[in-house]
C-alpha positions in Angstrom: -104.4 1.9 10.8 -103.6 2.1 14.3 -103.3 -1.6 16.2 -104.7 -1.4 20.0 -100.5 -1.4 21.2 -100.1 1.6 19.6 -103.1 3.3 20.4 -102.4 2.5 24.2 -98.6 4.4 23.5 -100.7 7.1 21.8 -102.6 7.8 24.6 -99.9 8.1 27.0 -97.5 10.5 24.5 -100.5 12.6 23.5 -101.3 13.7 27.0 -97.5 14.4 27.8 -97.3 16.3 24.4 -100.0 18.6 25.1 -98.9 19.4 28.5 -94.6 19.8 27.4 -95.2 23.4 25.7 -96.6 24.5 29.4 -93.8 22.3 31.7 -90.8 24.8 32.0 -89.9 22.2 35.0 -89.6 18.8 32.6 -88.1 21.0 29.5 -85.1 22.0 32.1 -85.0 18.7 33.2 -84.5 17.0 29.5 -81.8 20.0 29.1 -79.9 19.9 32.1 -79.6 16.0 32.6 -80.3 14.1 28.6 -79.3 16.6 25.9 -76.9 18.6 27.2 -76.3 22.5 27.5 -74.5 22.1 23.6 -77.8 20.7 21.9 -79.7 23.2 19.7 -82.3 25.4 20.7 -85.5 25.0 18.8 -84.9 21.1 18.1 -84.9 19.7 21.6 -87.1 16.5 22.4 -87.6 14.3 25.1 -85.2 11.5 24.4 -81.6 10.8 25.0 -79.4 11.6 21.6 -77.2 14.3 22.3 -75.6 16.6 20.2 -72.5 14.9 19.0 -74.9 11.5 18.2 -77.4 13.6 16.0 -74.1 14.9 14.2 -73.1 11.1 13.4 -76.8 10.1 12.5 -76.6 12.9 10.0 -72.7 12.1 8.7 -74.0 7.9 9.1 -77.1 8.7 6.4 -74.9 10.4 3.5 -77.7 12.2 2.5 -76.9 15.0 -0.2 -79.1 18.4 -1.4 -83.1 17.1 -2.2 -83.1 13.5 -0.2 -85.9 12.0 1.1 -85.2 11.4 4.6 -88.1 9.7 6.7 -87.8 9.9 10.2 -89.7 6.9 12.1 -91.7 7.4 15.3 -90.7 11.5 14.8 -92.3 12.7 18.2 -92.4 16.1 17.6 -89.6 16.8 15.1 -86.3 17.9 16.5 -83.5 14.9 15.2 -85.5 15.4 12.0 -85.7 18.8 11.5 -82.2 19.3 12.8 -80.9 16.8 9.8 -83.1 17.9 7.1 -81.7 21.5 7.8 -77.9 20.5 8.6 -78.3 18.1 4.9 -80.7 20.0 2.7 -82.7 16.9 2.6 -86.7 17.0 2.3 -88.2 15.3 5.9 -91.3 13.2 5.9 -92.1 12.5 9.6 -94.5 9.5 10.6 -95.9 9.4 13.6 -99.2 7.6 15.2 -99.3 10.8 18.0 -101.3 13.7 16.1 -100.7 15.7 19.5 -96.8 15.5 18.0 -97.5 15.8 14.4 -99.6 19.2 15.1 -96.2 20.4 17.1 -93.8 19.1 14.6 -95.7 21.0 11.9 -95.8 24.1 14.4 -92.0 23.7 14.8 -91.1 23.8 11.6 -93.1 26.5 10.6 -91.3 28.8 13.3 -87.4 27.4 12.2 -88.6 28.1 8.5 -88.4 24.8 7.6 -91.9 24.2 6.3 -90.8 24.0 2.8 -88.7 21.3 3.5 -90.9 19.1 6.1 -94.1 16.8 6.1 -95.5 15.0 9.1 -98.0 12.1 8.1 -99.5 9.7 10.7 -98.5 6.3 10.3 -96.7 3.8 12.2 -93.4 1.5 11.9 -95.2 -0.9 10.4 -97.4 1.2 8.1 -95.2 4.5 6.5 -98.3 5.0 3.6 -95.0 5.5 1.7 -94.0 4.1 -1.7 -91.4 1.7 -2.0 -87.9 2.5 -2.4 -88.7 6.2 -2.2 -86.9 7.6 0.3 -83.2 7.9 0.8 -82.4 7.9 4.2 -84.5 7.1 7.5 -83.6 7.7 11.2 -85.5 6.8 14.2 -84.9 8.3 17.9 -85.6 5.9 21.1 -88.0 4.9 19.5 -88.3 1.3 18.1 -88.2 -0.8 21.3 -91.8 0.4 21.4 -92.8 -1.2 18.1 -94.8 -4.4 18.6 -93.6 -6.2 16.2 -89.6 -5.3 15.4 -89.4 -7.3 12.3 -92.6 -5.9 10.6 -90.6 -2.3 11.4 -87.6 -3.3 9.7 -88.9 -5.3 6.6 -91.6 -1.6 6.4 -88.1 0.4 6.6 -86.2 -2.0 3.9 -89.4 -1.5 1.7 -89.6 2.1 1.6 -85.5 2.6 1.4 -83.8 2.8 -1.8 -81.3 0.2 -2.7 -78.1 1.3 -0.9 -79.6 3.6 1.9 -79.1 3.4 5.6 -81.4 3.1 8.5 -79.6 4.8 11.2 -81.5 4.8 14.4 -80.7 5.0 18.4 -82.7 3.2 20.6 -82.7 0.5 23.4 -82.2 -2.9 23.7 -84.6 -4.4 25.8 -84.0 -7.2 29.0 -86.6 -9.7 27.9 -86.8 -11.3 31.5 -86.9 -7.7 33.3 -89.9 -7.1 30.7 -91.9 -10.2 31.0 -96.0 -9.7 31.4 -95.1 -5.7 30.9 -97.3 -4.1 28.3 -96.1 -2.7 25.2 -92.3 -3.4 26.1 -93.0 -6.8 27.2 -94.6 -7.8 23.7 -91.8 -8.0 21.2 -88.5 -7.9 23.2 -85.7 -7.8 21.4 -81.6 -7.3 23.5 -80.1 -7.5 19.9 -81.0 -5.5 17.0 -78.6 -6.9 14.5 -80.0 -10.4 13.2 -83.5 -8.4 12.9 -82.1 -6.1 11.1 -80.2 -8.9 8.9 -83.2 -10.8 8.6 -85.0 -8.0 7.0 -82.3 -7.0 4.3 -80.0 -4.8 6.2 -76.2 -4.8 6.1 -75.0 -3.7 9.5 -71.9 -0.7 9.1 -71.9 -0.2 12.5 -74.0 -1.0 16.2 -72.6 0.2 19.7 -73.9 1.5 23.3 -73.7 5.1 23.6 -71.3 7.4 26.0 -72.9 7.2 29.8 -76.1 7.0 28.4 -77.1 4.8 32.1 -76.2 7.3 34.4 -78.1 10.2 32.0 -81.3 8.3 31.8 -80.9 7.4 35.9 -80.2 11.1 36.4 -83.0 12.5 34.5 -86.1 10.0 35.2 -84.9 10.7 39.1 -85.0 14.6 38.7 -88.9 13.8 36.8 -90.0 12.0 40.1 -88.2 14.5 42.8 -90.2 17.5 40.1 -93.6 15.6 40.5 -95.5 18.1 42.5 -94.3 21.3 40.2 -94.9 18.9 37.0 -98.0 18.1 37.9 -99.1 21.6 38.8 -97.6 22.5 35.2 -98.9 19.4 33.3 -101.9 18.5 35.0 -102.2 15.3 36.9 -103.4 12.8 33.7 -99.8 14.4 31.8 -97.9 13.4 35.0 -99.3 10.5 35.4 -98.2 9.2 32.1 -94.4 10.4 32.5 -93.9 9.0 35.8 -95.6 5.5 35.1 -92.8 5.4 32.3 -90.6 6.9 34.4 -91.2 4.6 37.5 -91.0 1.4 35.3 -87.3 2.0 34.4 -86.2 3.4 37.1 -88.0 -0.1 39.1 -87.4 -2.8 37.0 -84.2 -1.5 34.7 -85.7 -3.0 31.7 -82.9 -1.4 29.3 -79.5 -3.7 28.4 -78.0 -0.9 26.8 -78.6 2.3 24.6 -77.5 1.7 21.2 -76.6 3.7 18.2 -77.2 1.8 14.7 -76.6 2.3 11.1 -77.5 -0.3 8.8 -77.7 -0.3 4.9 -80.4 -1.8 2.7 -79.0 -4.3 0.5 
């Protein structure tokens, strides 16, 4: 089940989803100013972990041949896939976007990773999984969207195994810059750790990442300078939806920092 929160972050992702595979303009953009020149073709996305993080998320999970390794809020695959492949752990993807799902499937189909990858709607909240079945989950910018942070966390202590880590990157949220805002406004949360505490998490380790304010200035001002060849790429609804996201931050700097977690279930 899909609450009315997510449904309205649905809507928004969907419509950039559908347009991405047509935008040569925004997939540059994500290249040249997030990821980075090093990060793999075929596993790109349209958040900020570079390279060298999704190496540490992969090192951080200690995942070994045959894991289970969810990844939570899985956009359209890349982090995942990446891991599963780098690990030779098995990758359930959830997701609430079925505009994402359909691409994650598509992606792993043409990296040959099929065999090793399922992508199942659900939400934080709601995995449909069994509990402690999985050995390792990962979420990518992300969780500051959930509605509810501690329903996320006590669904991601559920479904881990007894020793297994939740390693995620994300953002910490301002609650005052946030205030009245939907969907970031709802749940605010600027630290991560007595959430994750409270759900049954042992934190190893929680920092900002490298320069990640000047990469997410950088990038969210080359989206609004591209607007007219985005929209002419995209189609105005697509647009519309990146650059309210896109004009929020870049407005009201909602964001304290970027942070990269890892966090063991007890």
């Amino acid at each position: 089940m899909v609450d009315s929160q997510d449904d309205q972050v649905a809507t928004g992702y969907d419509a950039v989803y559908t347009a991405l595979p047509g935008s040569p303009t925004l997939r540059g953009i994500w290249r040249t100013h997030a990821l980075g020149a090093d990060y793999p073709e075929g596993f790109e996305h349209i958040s900020f972990l570079t390279l060298p993080e999704m190496r540490n998320m992969a090192t951080q999970l200690r995942l070994v041949e045959g894991s289970v390794l969810v990844d939570l809020g899985c956009g359209m695959g890349g982090p995942g896939l990446w891991i599963a492949r780098e690990t030779g752990a098995q990758l359930v993807g959830i997701d609430f976007s079925n505009v994402a799902l359909a691409h994650a499937r598509a992606r792993a189909l043409a990296l040959h990773l099929a065999d090793h990858a399922r992508f199942v709607p659900g939400t934080f909240a709601r995995t449909g999984l069994g509990d402690a079945s999985v050995d390792g989950a990962i979420s990518v910018d992300a969780l500051q969207y959930a509605p509810n942070k501690q329903a996320a966390f006590e669904e991601a202590a559920r479904i881990l195994r007894p020793g297994a880590r939740l390693v995620f990157a994300c953002f910490e949220l301002d609650p005052p810059r946030v205030a009245g805002l939907p969907v970031l406004g709802t749940d605010p949360v600027e630290d991560y750790r007595p959430v994750l505490e409270a759900a049954g998490f042992d934190v190893v380790s929680y920092g900002e990442t490298a320069a990640w304010r000047g990469r997410v200035a950088e990038t969210y001002q080359a989206v609004v300078d591209a607007r007219p060849a985005l929209a002419e790429e995209m189609g105005e609804t697509a647009c519309m939806a990146l650059l309210s996201e896109v004009s929020v931050t870049l407005q009201l700097q909602p964001y304290r920092r970027h942070v990269f977690v890892s966090a063991t279930r007890r």
